[in-house]
Kinemage of the C-alpha trace (Angstrom):
@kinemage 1
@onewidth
@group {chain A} dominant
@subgroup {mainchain}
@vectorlist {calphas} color= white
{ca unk a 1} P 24.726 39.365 -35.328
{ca unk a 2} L 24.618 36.724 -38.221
{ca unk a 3} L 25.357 32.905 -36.705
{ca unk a 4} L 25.106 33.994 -33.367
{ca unk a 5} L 22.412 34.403 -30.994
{ca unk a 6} L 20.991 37.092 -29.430
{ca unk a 7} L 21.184 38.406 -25.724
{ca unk a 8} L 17.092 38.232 -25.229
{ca unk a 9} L 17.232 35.293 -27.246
{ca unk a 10} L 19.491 33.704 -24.962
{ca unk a 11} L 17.338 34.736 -21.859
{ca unk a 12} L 14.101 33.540 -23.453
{ca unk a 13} L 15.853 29.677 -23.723
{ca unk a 14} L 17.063 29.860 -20.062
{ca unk a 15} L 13.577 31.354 -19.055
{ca unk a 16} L 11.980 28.015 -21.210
{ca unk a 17} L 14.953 25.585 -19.469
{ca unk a 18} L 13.483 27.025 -16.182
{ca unk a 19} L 10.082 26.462 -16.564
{ca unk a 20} L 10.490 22.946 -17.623
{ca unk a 21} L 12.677 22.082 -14.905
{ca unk a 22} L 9.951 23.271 -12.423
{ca unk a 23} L 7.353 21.756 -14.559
{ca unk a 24} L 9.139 18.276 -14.413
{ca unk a 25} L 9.395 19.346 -10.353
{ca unk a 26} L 6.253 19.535 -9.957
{ca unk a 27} L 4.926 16.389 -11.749
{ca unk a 28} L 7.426 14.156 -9.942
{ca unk a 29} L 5.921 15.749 -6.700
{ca unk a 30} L 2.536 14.776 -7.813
{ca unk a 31} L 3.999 11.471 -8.518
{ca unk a 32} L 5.159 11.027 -5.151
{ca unk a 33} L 2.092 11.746 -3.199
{ca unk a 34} L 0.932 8.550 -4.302
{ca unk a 35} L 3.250 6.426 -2.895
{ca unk a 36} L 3.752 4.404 -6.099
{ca unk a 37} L 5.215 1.108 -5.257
{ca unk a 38} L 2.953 0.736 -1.977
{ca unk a 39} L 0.513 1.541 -4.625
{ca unk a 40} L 1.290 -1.245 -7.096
{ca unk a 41} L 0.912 -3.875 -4.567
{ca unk a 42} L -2.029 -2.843 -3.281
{ca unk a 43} L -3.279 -2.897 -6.616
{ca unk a 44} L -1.686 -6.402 -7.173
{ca unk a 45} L -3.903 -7.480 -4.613
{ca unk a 46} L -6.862 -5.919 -6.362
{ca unk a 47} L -6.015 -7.610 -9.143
{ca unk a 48} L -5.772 -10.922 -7.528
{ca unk a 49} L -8.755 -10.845 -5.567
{ca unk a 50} L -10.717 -10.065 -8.751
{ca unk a 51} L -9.325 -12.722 -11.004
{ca unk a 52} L -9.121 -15.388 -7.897
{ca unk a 53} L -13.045 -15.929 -8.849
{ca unk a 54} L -12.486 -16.748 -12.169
{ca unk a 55} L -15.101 -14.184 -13.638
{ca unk a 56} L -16.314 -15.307 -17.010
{ca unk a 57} L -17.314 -11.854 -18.265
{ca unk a 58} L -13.606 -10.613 -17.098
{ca unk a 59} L -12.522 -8.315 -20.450
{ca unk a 60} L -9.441 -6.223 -21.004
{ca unk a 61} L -11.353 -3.225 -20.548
{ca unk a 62} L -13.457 -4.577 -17.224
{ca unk a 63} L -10.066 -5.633 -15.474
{ca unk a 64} L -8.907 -2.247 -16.784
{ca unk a 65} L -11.642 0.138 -15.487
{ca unk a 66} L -11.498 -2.171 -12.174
{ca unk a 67} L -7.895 -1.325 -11.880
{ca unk a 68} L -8.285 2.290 -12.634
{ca unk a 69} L -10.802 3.013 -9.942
{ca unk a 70} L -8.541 1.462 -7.178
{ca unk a 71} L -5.591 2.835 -9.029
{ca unk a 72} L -7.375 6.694 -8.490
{ca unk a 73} L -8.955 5.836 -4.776
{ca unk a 74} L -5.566 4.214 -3.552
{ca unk a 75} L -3.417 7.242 -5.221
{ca unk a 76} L -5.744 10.119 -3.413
{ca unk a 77} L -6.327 8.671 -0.002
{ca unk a 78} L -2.555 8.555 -0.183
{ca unk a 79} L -2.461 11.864 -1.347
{ca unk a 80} L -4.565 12.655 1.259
{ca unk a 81} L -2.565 11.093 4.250
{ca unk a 82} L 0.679 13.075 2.745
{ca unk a 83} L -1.502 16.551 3.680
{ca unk a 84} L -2.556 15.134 6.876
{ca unk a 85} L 0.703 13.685 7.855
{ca unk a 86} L 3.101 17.512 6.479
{ca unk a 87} L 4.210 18.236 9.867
{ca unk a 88} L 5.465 14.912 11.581
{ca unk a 89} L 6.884 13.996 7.517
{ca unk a 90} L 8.695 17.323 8.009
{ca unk a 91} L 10.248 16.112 11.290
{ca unk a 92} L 11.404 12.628 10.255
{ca unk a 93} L 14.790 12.358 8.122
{ca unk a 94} L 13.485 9.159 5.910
{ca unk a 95} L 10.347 11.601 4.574
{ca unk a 96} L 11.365 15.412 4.876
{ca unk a 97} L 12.452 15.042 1.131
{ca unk a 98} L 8.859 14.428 0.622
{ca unk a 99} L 6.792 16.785 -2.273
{ca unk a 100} L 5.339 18.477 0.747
{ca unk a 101} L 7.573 19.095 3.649
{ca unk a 102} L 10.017 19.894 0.502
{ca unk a 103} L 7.588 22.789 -0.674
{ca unk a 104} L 7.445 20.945 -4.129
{ca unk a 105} L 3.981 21.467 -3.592
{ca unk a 106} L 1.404 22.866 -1.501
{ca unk a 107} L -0.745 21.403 0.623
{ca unk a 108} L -4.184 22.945 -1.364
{ca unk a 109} L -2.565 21.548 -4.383
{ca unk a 110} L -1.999 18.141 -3.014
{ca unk a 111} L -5.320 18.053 -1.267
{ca unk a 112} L -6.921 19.300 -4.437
{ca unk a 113} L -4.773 16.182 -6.699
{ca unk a 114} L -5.971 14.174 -3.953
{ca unk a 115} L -9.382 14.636 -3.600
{ca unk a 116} L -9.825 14.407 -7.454
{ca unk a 117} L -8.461 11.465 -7.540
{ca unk a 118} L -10.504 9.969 -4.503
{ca unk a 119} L -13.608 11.160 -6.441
{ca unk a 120} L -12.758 9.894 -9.588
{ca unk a 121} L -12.146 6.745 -8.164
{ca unk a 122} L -15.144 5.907 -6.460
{ca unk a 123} L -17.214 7.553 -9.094
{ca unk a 124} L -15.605 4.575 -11.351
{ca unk a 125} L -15.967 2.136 -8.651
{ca unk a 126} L -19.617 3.008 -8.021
{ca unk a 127} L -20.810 2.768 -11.700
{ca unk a 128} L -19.194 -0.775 -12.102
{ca unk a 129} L -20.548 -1.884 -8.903
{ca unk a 130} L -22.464 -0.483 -5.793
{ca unk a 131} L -20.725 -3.333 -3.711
{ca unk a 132} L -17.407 -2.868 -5.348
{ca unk a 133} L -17.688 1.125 -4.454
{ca unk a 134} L -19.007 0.462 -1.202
{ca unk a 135} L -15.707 -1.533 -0.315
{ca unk a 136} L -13.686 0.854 -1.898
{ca unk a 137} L -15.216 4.003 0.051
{ca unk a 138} L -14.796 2.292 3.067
{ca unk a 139} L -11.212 1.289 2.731
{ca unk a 140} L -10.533 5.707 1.791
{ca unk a 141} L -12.779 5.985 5.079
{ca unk a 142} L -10.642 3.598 7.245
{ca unk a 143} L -7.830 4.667 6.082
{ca unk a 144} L -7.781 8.845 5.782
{ca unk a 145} L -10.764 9.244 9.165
{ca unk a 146} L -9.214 5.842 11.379
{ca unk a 147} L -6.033 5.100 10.918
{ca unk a 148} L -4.212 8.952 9.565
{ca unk a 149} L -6.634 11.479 11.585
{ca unk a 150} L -7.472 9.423 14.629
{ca unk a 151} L -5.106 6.301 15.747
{ca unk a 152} L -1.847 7.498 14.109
{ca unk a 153} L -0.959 9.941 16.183
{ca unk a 154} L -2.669 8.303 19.357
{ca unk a 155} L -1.959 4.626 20.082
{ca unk a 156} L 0.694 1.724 18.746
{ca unk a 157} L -2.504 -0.181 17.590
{ca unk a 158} L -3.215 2.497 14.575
{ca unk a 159} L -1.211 -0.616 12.368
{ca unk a 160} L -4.407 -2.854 13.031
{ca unk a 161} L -6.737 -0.316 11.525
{ca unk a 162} L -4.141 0.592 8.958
{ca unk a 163} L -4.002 -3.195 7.914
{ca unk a 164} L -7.570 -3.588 7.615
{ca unk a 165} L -7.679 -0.617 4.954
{ca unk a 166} L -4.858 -2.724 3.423
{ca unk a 167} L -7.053 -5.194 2.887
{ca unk a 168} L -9.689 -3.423 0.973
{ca unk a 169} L -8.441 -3.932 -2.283
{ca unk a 170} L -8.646 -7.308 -2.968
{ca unk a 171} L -11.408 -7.751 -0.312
{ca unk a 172} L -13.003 -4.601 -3.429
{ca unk a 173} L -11.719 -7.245 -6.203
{ca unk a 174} L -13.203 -10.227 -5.114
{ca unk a 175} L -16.990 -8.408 -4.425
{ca unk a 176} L -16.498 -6.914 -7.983
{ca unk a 177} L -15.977 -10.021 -9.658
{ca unk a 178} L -18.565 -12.450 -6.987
{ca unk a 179} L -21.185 -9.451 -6.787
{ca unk a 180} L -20.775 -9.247 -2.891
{ca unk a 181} L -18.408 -9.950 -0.209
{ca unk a 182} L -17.906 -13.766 0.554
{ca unk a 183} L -15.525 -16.305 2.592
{ca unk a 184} L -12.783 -15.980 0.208
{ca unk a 185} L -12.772 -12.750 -0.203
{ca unk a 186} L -13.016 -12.076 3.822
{ca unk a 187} L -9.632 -14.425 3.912
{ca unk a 188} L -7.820 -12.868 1.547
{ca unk a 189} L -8.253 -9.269 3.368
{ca unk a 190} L -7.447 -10.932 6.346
{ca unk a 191} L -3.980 -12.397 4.727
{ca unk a 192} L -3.190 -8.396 3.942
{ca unk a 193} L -4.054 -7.517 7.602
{ca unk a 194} L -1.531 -10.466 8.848
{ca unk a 195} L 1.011 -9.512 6.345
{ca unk a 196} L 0.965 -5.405 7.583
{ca unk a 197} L 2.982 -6.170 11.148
{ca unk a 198} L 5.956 -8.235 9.105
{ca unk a 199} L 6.059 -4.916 6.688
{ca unk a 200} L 5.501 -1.971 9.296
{ca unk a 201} L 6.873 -3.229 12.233
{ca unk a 202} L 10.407 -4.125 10.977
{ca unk a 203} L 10.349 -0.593 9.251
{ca unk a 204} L 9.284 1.176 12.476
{ca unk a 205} L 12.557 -1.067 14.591
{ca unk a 206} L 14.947 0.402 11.799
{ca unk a 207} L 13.673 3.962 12.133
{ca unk a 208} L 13.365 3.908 15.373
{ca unk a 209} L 14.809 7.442 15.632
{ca unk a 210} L 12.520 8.887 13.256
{ca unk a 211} L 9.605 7.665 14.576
{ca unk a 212} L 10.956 8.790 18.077
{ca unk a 213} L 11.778 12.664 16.706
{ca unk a 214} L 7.772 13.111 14.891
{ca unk a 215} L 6.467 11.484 18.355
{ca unk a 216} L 4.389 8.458 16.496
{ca unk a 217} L 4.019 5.925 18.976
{ca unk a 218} L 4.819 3.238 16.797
{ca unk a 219} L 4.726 -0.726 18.474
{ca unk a 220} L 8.037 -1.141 19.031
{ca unk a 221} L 8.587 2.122 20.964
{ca unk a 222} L 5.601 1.682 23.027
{ca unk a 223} L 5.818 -2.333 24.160
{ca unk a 224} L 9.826 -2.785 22.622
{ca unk a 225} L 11.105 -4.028 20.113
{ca unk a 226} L 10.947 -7.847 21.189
{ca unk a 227} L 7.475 -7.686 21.484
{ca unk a 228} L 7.306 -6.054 17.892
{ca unk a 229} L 9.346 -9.321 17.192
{ca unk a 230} L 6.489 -11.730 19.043
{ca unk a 231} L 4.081 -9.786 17.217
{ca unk a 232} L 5.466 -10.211 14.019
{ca unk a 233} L 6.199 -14.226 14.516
{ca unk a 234} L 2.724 -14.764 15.794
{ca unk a 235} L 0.577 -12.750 12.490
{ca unk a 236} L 3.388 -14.747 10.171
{ca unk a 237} L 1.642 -17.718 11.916
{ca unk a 238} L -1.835 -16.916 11.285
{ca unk a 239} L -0.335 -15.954 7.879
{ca unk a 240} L 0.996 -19.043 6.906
{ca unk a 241} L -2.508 -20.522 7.596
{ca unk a 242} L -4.545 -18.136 6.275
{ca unk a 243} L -3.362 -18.063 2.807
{ca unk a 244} L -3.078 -22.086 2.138
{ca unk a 245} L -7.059 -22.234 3.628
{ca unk a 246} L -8.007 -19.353 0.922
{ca unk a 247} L -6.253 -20.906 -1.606
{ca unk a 248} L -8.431 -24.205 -0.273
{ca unk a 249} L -11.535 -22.207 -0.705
{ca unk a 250} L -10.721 -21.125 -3.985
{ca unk a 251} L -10.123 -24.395 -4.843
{ca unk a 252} L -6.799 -23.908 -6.271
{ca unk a 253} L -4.771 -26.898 -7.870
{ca unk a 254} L -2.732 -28.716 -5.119
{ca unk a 255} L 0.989 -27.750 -6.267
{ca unk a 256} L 0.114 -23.849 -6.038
{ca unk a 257} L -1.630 -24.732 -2.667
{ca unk a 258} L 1.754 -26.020 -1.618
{ca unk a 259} L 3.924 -23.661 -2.831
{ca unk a 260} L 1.683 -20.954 -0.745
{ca unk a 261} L 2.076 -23.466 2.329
{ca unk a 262} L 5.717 -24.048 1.779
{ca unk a 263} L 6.388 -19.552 1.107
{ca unk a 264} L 4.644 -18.919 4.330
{ca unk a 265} L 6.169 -21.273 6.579
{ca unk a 266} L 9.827 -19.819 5.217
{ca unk a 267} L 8.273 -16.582 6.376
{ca unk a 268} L 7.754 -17.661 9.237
{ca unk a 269} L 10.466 -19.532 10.105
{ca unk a 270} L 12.677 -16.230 9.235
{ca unk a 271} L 10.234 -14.566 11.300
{ca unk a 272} L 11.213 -16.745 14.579
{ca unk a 273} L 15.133 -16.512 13.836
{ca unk a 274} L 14.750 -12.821 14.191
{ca unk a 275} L 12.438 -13.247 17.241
{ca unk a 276} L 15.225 -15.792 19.005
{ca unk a 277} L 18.613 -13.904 17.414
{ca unk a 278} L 17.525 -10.817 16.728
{ca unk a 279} L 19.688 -8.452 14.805
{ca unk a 280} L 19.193 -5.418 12.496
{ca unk a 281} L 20.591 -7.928 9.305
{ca unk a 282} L 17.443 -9.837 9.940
{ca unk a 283} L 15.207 -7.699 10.260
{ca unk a 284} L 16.333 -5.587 7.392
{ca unk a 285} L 15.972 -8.761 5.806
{ca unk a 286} L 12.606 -9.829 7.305
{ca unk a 287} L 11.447 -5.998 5.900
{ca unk a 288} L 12.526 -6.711 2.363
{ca unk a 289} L 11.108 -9.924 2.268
{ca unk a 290} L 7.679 -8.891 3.460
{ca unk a 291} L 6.858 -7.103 -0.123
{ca unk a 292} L 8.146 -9.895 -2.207
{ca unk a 293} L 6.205 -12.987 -0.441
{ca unk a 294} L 2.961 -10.824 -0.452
{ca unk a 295} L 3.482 -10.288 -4.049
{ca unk a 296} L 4.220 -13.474 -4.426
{ca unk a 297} L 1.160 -15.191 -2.867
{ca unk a 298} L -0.964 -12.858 -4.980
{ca unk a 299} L 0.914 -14.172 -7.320
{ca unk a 300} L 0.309 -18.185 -7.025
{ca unk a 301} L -3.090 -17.191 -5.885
{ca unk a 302} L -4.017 -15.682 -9.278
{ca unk a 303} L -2.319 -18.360 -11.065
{ca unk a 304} L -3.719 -21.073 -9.121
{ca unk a 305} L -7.218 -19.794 -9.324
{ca unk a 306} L -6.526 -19.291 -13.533
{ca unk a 307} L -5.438 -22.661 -13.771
């Protein structure tokens, strides 16, 4: 019929409509095994470690390819994890929407998006720089054979191991830019690892329940949630140290040195109110807190450093 449309034309469209719905599905699955904002700060950090040491041949397309490789090793040992981690995700209510407990994907698809990306990765970190790939493999190594396959499951200290693989990339930007692994760089890894308790600890107190259900002995369900609180209070200590005496090293101008000084002790001090009066306000607000003065410091770091 003339001006109309047909009834196998009409099935083709809604056959089309279908297939891009599950194509649009599926990328937003792959999109989620990489954990995208944990991603970007991890990559922040990359980025700050690199530029921290003021690298004179630092191009567009260096910083670039630097980026890409941790962008690629970060997204598959995430990817990774996500495989590893299927059956406690699928127990937990916070991750069971997840591309894999979901069935968005398969595990042999994830693990094969993974993988590629791990490989890609360090095959880009390894031809800019044998140390730069070296600390990149052994953050993927830390993180996928340590922290997911061995401590995870197993003890309430996993977060240590999980924090030093945190601090891989910009421990990876600062030997890329210096041509090996230096004081610095060692300071500014250890910052991450001080930073991880404030982020994971306050997370694991308000899903408690969760963590309870999959049977991951976090901190806090192990030794309590006060002593998650000491814990927390104590590395925001070291923290607030740590970062001024890099930013020393690095010989940063004296306002940004303050500024980091002046950030970390209102960490801390927030840190010790929830420690003394603890409630789930502060914490919730000691969790969202925890990204933004991390990105921050990279922040002043890189700027101070530029300056």
């Amino acid at each position: 019929m003339r001006g109309g449309r047909s009834g196998s034309d009409t099935a083709l469209v809604a056959r089309q409509n279908e297939a891009w719905v599950a194509l649009a599905a599926k990328l937003r699955g792959y999109w989620g095994l990489i954990k995208s904002l944990q991603t970007f700060l991890l990559l922040v950090t990359g980025l700050a470690g690199y530029l921290s040491a003021r690298p004179e041949r630092a191009t567009l397309t260096s910083t670039g390819l630097m980026l890409a490789a941790l962008f690629a090793a970060i997204s598959g040992t995430t990817a990774l994890s996500m495989v590893a981690d299927r059956d406690i995700d699928a127990q937990m209510e916070r991750t069971a929407g997840r591309p894999l407990p979901a069935g968005t994907l398969s595990a042999k698809q994830a693990t094969v998006f993974g993988g590629g990306l791990l490989a890609l990765g360090l095959g880009v970190a390894f031809w800019l720089s044998v140390p730069f790939g070296l600390v990149v493999a052994a953050g993927a190594l830390v993180d996928l054979a340590v922290y997911t396959l061995w401590l995870k499951r197993r003890s309430a200290w996993a977060i240590v191991f999980g924090g030093v693989a945190g601090g891989m990339p910009v421990l990876a930007g600062r030997t890329l830019a210096t041509g090996g692994v230096d004081g610095p760089g060692l300071l500014l890894a250890l910052s991450i690892l001080l930073w991880i308790p404030m982020h994971v600890m306050t997370f694991a107190i308000r899903h408690a329940d969760d963590y309870r259900r999959a049977g991951i002995p976090t901190w806090p369900s192990v030794y309590g949630p006060d002593s998650a609180r000491r814990f927390v209070a104590a590395a925001n200590g070291l923290l607030a140290a740590c970062l001024p005496a890099a930013g020393w090293m690095l010989g940063i101008c004296p306002c940004i040195l303050a500024l980091l000084a002046v950030s970390g002790v209102a960490v801390l001090c927030l840190s010790l109110a929830a420690m003394v009066r603890p409630s789930q306000r502060t914490n919730l607000l000691l969790f969202k807190v925890a990204s933004l003065h991390m990105l921050g410091s990279m922040a002043l770091i890189t700027l101070g450093a530029m300056l």
